[in-house]
VOFIRO-281578 format. One record per residue (C-alpha): chain; x, y, z. Coordinates in Angstrom, 2 decimals, padded with zeros to 5 digits, always signed. Layout:
pavex/east/north/up
A/X/Y/Z
...
// end
This chain:
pavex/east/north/up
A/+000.00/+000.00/+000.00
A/+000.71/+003.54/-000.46
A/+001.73/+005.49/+002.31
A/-000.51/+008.26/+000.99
A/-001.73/+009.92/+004.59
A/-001.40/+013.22/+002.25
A/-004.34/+011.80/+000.71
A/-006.96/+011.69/+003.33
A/-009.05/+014.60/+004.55
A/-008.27/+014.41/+008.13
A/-009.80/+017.50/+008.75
A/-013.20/+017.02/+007.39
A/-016.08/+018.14/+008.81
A/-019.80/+017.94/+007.50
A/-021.83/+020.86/+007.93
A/-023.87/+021.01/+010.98
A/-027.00/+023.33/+010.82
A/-029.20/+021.54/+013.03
A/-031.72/+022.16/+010.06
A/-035.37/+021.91/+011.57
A/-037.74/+020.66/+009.74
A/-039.53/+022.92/+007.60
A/-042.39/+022.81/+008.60
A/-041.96/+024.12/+011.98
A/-040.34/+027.17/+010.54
A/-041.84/+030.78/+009.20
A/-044.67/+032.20/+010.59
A/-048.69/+032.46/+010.03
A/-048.87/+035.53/+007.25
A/-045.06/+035.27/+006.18
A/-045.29/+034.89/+001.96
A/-042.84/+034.36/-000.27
A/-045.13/+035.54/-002.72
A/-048.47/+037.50/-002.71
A/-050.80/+036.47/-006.26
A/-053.00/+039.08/-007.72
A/-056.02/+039.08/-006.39
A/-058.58/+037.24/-008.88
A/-060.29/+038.59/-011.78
A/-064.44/+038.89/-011.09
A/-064.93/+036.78/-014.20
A/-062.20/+034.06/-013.11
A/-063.85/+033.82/-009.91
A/-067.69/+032.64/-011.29
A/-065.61/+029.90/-013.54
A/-063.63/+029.04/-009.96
A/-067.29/+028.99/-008.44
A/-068.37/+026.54/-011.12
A/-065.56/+024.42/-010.78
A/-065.81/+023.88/-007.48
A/-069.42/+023.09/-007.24
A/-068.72/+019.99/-009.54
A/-066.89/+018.66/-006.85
A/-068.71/+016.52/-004.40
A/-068.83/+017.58/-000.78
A/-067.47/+014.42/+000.58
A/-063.91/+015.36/-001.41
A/-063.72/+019.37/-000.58
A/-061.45/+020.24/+001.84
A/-063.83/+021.67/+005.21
A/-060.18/+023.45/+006.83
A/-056.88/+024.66/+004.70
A/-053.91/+022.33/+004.34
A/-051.56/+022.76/+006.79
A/-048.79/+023.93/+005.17
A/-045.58/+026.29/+006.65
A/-045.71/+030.05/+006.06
A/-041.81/+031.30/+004.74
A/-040.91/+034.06/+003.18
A/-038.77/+033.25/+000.05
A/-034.84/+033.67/+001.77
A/-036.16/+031.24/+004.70
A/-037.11/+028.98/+001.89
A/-033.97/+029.20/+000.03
A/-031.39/+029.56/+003.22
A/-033.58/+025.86/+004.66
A/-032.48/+024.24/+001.03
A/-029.54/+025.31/+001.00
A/-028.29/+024.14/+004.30
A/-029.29/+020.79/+003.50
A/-027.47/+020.72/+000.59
A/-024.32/+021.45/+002.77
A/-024.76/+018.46/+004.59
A/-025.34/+015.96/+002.19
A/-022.88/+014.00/+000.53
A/-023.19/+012.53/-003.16
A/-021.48/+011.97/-006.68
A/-021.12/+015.58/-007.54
A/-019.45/+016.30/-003.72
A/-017.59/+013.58/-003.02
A/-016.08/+009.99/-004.01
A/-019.43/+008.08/-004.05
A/-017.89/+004.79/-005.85
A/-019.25/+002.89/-002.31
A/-022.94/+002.49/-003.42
A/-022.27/-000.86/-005.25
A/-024.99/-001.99/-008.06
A/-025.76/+001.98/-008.67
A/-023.54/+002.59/-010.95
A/-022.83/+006.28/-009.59
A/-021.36/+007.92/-012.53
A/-020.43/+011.72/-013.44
A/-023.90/+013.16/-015.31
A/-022.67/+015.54/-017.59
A/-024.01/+019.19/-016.70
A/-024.88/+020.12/-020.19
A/-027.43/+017.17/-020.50
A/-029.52/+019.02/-017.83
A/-029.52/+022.56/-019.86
A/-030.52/+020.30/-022.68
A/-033.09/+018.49/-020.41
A/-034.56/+021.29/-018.92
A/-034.86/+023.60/-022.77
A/-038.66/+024.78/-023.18
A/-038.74/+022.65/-025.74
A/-038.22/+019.45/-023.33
A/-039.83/+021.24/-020.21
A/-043.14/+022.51/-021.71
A/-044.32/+019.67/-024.29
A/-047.50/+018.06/-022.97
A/-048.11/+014.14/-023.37
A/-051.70/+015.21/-024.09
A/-049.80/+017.30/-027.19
A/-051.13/+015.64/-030.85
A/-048.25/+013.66/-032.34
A/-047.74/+015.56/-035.18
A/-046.61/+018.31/-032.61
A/-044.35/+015.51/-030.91
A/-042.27/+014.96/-033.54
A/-038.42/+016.18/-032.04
A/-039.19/+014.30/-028.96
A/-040.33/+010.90/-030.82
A/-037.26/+011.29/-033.12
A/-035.32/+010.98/-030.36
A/-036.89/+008.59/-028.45
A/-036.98/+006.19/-031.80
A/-032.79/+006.98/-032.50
A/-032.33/+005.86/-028.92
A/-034.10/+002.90/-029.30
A/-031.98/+002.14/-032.40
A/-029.22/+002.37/-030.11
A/-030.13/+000.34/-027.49
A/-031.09/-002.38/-030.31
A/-027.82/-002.17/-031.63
A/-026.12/-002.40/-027.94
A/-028.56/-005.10/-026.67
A/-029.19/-007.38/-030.14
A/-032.89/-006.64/-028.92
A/-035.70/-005.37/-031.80
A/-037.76/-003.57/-029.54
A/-037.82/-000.95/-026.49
A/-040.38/+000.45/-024.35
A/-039.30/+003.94/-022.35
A/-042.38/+003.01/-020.44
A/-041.40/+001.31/-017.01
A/-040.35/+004.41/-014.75
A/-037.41/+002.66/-013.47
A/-035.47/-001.19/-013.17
A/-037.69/-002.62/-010.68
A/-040.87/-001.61/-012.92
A/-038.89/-002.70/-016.33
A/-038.39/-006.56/-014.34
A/-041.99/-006.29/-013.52
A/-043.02/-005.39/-017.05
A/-040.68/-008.21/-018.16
A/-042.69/-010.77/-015.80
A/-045.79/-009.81/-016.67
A/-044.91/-010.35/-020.52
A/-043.51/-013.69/-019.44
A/-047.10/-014.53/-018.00
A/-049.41/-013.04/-020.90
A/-046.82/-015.08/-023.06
A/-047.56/-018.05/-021.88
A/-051.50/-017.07/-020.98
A/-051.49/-016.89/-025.12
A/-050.28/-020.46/-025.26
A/-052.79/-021.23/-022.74
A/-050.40/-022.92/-020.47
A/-050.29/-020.01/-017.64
A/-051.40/-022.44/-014.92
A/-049.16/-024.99/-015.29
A/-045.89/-022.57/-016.01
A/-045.97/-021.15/-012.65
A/-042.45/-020.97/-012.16
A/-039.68/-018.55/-012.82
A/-036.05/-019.91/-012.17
A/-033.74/-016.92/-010.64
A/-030.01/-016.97/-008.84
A/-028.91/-015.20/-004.96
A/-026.49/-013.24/-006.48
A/-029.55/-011.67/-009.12
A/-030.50/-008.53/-007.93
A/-033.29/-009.07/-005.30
A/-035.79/-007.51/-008.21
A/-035.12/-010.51/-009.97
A/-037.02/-012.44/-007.50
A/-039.72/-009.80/-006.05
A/-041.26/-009.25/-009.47
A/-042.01/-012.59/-010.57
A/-043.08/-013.52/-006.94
A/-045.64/-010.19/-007.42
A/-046.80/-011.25/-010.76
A/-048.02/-014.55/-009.59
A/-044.65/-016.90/-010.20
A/-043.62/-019.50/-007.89
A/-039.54/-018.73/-007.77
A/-037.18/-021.11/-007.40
A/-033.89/-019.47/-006.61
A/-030.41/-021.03/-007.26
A/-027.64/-020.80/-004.71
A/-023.85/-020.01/-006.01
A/-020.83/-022.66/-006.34
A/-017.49/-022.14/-004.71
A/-016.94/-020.02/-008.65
A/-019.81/-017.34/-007.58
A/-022.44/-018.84/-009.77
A/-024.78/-021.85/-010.20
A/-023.76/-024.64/-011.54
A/-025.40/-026.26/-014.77
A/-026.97/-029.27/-013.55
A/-028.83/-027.11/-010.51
A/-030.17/-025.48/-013.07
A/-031.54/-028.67/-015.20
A/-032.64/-030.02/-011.94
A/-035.35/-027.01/-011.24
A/-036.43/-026.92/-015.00
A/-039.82/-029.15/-015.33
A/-043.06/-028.53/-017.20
A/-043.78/-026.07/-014.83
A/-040.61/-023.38/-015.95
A/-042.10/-020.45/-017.62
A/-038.92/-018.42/-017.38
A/-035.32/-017.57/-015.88
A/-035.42/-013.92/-015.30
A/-031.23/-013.26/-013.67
A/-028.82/-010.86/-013.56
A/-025.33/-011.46/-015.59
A/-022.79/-010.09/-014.37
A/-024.61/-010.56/-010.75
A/-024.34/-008.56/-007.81
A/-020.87/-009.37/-006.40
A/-019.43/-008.99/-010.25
A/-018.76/-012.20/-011.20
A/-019.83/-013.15/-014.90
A/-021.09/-016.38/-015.67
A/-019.67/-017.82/-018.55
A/-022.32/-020.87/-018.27
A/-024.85/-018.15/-019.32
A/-025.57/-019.05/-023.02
A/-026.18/-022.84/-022.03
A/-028.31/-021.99/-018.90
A/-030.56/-019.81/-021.58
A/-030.49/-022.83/-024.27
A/-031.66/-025.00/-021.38
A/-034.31/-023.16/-020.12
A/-035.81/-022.65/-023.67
A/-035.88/-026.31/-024.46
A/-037.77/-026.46/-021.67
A/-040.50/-023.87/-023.00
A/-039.34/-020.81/-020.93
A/-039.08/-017.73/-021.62
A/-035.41/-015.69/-020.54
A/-034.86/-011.99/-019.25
A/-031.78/-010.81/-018.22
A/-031.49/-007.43/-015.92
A/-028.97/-005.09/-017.34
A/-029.78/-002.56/-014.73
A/-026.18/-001.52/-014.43
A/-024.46/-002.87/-017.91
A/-021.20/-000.18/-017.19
A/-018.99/-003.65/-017.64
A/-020.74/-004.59/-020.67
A/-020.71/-001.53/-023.36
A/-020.07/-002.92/-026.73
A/-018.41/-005.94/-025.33
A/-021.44/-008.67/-024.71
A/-024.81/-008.29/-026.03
A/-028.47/-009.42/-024.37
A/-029.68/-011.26/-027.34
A/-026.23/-012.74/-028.06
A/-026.34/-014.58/-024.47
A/-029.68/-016.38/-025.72
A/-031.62/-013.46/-023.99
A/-035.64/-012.83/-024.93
A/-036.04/-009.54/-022.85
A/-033.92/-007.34/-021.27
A/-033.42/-003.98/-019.69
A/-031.38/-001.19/-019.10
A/-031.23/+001.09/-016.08
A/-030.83/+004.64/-018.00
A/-030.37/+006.29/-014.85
A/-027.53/+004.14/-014.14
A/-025.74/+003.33/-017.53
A/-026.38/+005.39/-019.75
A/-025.46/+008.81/-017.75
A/-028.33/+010.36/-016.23
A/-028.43/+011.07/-012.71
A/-030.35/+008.73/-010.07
A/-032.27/+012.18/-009.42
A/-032.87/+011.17/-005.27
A/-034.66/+008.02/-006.20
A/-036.39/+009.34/-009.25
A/-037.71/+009.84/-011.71
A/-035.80/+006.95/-013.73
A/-036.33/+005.03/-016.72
A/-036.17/+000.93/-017.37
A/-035.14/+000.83/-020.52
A/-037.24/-002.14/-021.48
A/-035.86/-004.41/-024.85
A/-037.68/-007.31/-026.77
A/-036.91/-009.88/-029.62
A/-039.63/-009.19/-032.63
A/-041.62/-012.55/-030.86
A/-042.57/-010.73/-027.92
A/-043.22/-006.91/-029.82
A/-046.77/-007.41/-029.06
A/-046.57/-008.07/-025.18
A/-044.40/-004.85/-024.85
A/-046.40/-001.89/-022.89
A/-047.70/+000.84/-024.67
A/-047.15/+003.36/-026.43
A/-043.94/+002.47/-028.32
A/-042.46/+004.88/-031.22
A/-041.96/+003.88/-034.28
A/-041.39/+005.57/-037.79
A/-043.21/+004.73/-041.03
A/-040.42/+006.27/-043.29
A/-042.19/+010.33/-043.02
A/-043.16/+010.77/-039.83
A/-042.63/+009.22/-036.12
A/-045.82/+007.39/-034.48
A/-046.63/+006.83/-031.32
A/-048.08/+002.94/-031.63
A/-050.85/+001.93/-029.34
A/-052.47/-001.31/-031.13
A/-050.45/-003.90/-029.86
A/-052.76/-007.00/-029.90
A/-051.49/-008.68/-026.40
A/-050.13/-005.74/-024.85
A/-049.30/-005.79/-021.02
A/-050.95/-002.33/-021.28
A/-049.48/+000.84/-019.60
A/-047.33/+000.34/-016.68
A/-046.39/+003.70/-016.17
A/-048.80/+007.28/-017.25
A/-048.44/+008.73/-020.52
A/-045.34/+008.56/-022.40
A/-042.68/+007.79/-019.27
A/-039.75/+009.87/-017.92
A/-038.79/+011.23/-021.18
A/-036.65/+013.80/-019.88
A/-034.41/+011.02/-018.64
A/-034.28/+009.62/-022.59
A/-033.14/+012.38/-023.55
A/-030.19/+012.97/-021.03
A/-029.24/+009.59/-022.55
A/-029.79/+010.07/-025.75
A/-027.40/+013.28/-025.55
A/-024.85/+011.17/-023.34
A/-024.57/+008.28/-025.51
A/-024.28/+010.63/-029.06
A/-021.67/+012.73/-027.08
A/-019.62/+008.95/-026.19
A/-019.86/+007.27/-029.80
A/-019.78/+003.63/-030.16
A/-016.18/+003.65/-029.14
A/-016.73/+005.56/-026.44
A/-019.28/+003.10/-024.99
A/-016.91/+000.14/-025.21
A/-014.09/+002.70/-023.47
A/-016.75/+003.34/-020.48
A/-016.98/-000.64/-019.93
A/-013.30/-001.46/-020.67
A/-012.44/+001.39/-018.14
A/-014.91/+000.32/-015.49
A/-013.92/-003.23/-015.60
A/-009.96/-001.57/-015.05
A/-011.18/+000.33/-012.08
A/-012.93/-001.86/-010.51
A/-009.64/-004.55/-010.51
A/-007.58/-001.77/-009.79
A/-009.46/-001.15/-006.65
A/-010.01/-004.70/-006.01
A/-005.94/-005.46/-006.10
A/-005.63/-002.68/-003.89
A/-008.61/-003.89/-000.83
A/-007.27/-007.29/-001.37
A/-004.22/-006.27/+000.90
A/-006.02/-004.84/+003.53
A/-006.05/-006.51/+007.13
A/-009.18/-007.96/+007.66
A/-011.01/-007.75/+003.68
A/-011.38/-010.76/+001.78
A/-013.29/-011.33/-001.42
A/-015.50/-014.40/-001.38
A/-016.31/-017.07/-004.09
A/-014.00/-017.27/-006.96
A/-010.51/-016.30/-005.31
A/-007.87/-014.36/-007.52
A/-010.62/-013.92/-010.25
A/-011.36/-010.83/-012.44
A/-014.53/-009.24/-011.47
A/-016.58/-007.02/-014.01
A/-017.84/-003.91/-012.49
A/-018.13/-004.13/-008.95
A/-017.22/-006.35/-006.24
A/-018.80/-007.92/-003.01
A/-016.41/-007.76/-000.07
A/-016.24/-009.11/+003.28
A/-015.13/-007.23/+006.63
A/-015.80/-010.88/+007.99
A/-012.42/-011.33/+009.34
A/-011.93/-007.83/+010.67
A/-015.54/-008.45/+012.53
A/-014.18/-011.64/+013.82
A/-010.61/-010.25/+015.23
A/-012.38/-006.60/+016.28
A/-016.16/-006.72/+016.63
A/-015.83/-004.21/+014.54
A/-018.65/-004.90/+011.77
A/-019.37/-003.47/+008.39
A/-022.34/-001.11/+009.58
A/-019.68/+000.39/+011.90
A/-017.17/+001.01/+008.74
A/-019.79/+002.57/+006.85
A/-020.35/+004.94/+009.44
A/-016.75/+005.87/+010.18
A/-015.50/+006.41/+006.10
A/-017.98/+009.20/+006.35
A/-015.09/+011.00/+008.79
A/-013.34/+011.32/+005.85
A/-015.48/+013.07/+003.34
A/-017.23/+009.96/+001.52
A/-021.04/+008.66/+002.14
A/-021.32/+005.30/+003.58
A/-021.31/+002.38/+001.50
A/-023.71/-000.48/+000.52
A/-024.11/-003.39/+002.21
A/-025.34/-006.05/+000.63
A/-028.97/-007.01/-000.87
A/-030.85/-009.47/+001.73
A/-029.94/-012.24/+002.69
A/-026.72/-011.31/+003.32
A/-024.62/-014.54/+002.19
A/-021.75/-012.94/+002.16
A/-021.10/-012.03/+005.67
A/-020.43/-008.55/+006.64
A/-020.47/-007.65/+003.01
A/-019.72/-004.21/+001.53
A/-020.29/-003.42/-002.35
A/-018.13/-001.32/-004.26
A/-018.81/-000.21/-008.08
A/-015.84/+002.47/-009.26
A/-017.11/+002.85/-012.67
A/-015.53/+004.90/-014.94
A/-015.72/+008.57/-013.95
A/-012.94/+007.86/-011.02
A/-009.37/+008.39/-011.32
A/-006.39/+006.31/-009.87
A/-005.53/+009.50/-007.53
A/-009.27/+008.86/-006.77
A/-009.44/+004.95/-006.45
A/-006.12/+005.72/-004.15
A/-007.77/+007.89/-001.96
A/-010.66/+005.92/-001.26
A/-008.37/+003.00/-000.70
A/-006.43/+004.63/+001.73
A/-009.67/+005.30/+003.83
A/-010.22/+002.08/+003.75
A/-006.45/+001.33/+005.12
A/-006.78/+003.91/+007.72
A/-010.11/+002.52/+009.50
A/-009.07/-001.01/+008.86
A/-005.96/+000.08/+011.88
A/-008.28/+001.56/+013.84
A/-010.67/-000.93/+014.08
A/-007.11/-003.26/+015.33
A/-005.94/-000.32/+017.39
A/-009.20/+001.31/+018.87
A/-012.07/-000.08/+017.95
A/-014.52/+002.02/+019.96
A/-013.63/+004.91/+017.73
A/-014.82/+002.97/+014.67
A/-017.76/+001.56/+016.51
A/-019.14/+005.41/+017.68
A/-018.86/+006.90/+014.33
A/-019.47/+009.01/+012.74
A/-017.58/+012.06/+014.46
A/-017.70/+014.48/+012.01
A/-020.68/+014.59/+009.85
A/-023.72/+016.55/+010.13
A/-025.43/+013.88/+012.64
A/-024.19/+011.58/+015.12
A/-024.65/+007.46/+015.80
A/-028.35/+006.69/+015.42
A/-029.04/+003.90/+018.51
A/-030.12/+000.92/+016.11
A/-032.64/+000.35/+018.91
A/-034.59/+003.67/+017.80
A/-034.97/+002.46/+014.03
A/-036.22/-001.23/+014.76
A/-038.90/+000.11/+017.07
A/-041.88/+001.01/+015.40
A/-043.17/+003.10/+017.92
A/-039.83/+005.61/+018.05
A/-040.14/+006.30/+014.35
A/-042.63/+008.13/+011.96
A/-042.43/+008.79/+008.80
A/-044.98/+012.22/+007.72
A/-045.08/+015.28/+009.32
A/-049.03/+014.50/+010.14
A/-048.08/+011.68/+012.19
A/-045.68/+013.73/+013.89
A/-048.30/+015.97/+014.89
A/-050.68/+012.92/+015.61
A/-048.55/+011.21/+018.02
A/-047.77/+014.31/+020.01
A/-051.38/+015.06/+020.12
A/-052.08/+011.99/+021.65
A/-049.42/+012.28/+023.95
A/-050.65/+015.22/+025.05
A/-054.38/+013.68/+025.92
// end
């Protein structure tokens, strides 16, 4: 290891406002700002409005909402801002399966334009034409990335695109008359947990396959859980600790001898760019997480966009609309005859197609493959570098290349220190980076923590971050109890673990704030 101590921000410190809540701030009268007072002819049409509403939904008091004058507003947002931590702040490469990648600024100017910001979905689609251009070239690209003939823009994120996926699975089979007895989709532990959830939602029995001493099922698990009853495999490849099974193409020939149907989850394909294709791997469906891959931003949980990819069999499952062009003009199609229907309003997160869109054109097909081949180098870069740390170890598949992330284990460390992985998380925030991830449930890997570099970092970067890693790794061995009461110097202290598993000690509105204390106060 380096000896790079120059490297760490010792002295950090988050911001610490003490930032109450908002709406205990301002005061009753305080505006930010005071609307003309409404026009004698406005008011009858008001009048009329609201008499076609029924009394039962009118509101009988105002909502309760806080009173601010427009600095308090801005000065409350702002603060938080100070104490938060994320990818445009900080090295956020610890929030493994996220793919946190630099989003290029300019794609937001772009994103936010008039002509993005004020189109309505309601708009005819002869007036739609920029937007459906767009969305039909960046299908074109995805087809040419994935081998897929087909995308829907309309899940409004991964989870939604896997659901989609299952559901087409099911009306696929429904078709064939055969959707009682294919009840079951096949997934692995390593698949992200989506891969499981969905299906499970959707009606499927899932039979889940546990990882060999490699990181991945082995073939004959696999032909032991197909039966007449398979109507899919729906896994993730790489999976969730990084490791790439090479078995893939014969676990998808297997499963479609059997009659099933295969989707793959290509929620974070940064390893994969231009190097391994969906439909290449004996894939049916697949999907792409754009607010992962494909450069824009997570956006605090939304909005998001599954990227959602079909061979020409399964077109007519896909949700509507989908855009396609007749050779003049783009057209949004609606008459597909088994349709899964809408899974998401309208037309989806467009905005976030378009950030792609402008992200991909701006990388070039070369470009693509670069983002992969440099991912993959970052994330064995990093991995070399953990590797010697007291007390990390990487399970399954020792002294193997990982794609674009890695599981670790603090297992070791935990054993020697009782120093755990929820403790570590806590304490690399000392030093100017947000916890990491965990692990999906179960945890099989014991006191995991998942790393995904990606390829906006930098070796002085992937050093740094490394050396944070060195430097609580000897504390934990030298005093532990500083590790174990972090973090020191962020905006909040420890939360007692007790406080978050009790029910009672938590809420989650402001109204049941106000509800509890109420009672309290009977």
């Amino acid at each position: 290891m380096t000896s790079g101590a120059a490297l760490l921000r010792e002295n950090y410190h988050g911001a610490e406002w003490q930032e109450p809540i908002i709406m205990t701030l301002g005061r009753p009268g305080e505006r930010g700002v005071i609307p003309p007072a409404v026009e004698p002819e406005l008011e009858a049409e008001r009048a009329k409005a609201l008499a076609a509403i029924p009394e039962s939904l009118r509101r009988r008091t105002l909502p309760a909402l806080p009173e601010l004058s427009q600095p308090q507003v801005l000065r409350h947002y702002l603060r938080l801002t100070q104490e938060t931590l994320g990818t445009d702040v900080n090295i956020d490469l610890g929030l493994g399966t996220c793919t946190m990648k630099y989003s290029p600024k300019i794609n937001e100017v772009i994103a936010r334009s008039p002509k993005m910001g004020e189109l309505h979905p309601l708009q005819d689609e002869a007036t739609l034409q920029g937007i459906l251009e767009v969305v039909w070239r960046f299908s074109e690209i995805l087809r040419e990335v994935s081998g897929m003939d087909y995308f829907s823009f309309q899940p409004g994120g991964g989870s939604a695109a896997i659901f989609a996926n299952a559901s087409i699975i099911r009306a696929y089979h429904e078709r064939r008359g055969q959707a009682d007895q294919r009840n079951e989709i096949i997934t692995t532990a390593f698949s992200h947990p989506a891969d499981a959830a969905t299906p499970a939602t959707a009606g499927f029995k899932v039979i889940t396959l546990y990882p060999e001493q490699n990181g991945y099922p082995g073939l004959e698990a696999l032909r032991a859980a197909l039966s007449d009853h398979t109507a899919g495999m729906m896994t993730t490849n790489p999976e969730d600790t990084g490791i790439f099974n090479p078995l893939i193409r014969e676990f998808t020939d297997a499963v479609h001898a059997a009659g099933g149907v295969c989707s793959i989850d290509q929620a974070n394909a940064n390893g994969l760019l231009g190097i391994v294709r969906a439909r290449d791997l004996g894939f049916d469906l697949c999907h792409f997480n754009l607010h992962k891959t494909f450069g824009s931003p997570h956006g605090s949980e939304g909005p998001a966009c599954g990227a959602l990819g079909a061979r020409a069999e399964f077109r007519d499952y896909l949700p509507v609309p989908i855009v396609e062009h007749d050779g003049v003009k783009f057209r949004l199609v609606y008459d597909l005859s088994h349709s899964i229907g809408r899974v998401r309003g309208f037309l989806g997160n467009l905005q976030v197609v378009l950030r792609s869109y402008a992200w991909t054109m701006s990388m070039g097909a070369e470009g693509l493959k670069t983002v992969a081949e440099t991912a993959v180098l970052n994330n064995n870069y990093l991995a070399h570098k953990l590797a010697r740390i007291r007390g990390v170890s990487i399970p399954y598949a020792p002294g193997k290349f990982r794609l674009q992330e890695v599981r670790y284990s603090w297992e070791e460390l935990e054993r020697e220190t009782g120093v755990t992985t929820d403790d570590i998380a806590r304490r690399i925030v000392d030093y100017g980076v947000n916890n990491y991830f965990t692990s999906h449930a179960p945890m099989i890997v014991p006191q995991p923590f998942t790393l995904e570099p990606t390829e906006s970092y930098s070796k002085q970067e992937l050093d740094e971050y490394a050396e944070i890693f060195e430097r609580v790794s000897n504390e934990a061995y030298s005093t532990p109890e500083v590790v174990k009461s972090a973090p020191h110097r962020s905006s909040i202290a420890k939360i007692d673990p007790a406080i978050l598993h009790d029910p009672q000690s938590v809420v989650t509105t402001w109204r049941a704030w106000v509800q509890r204390n109420r009672k309290g106060q009977e």
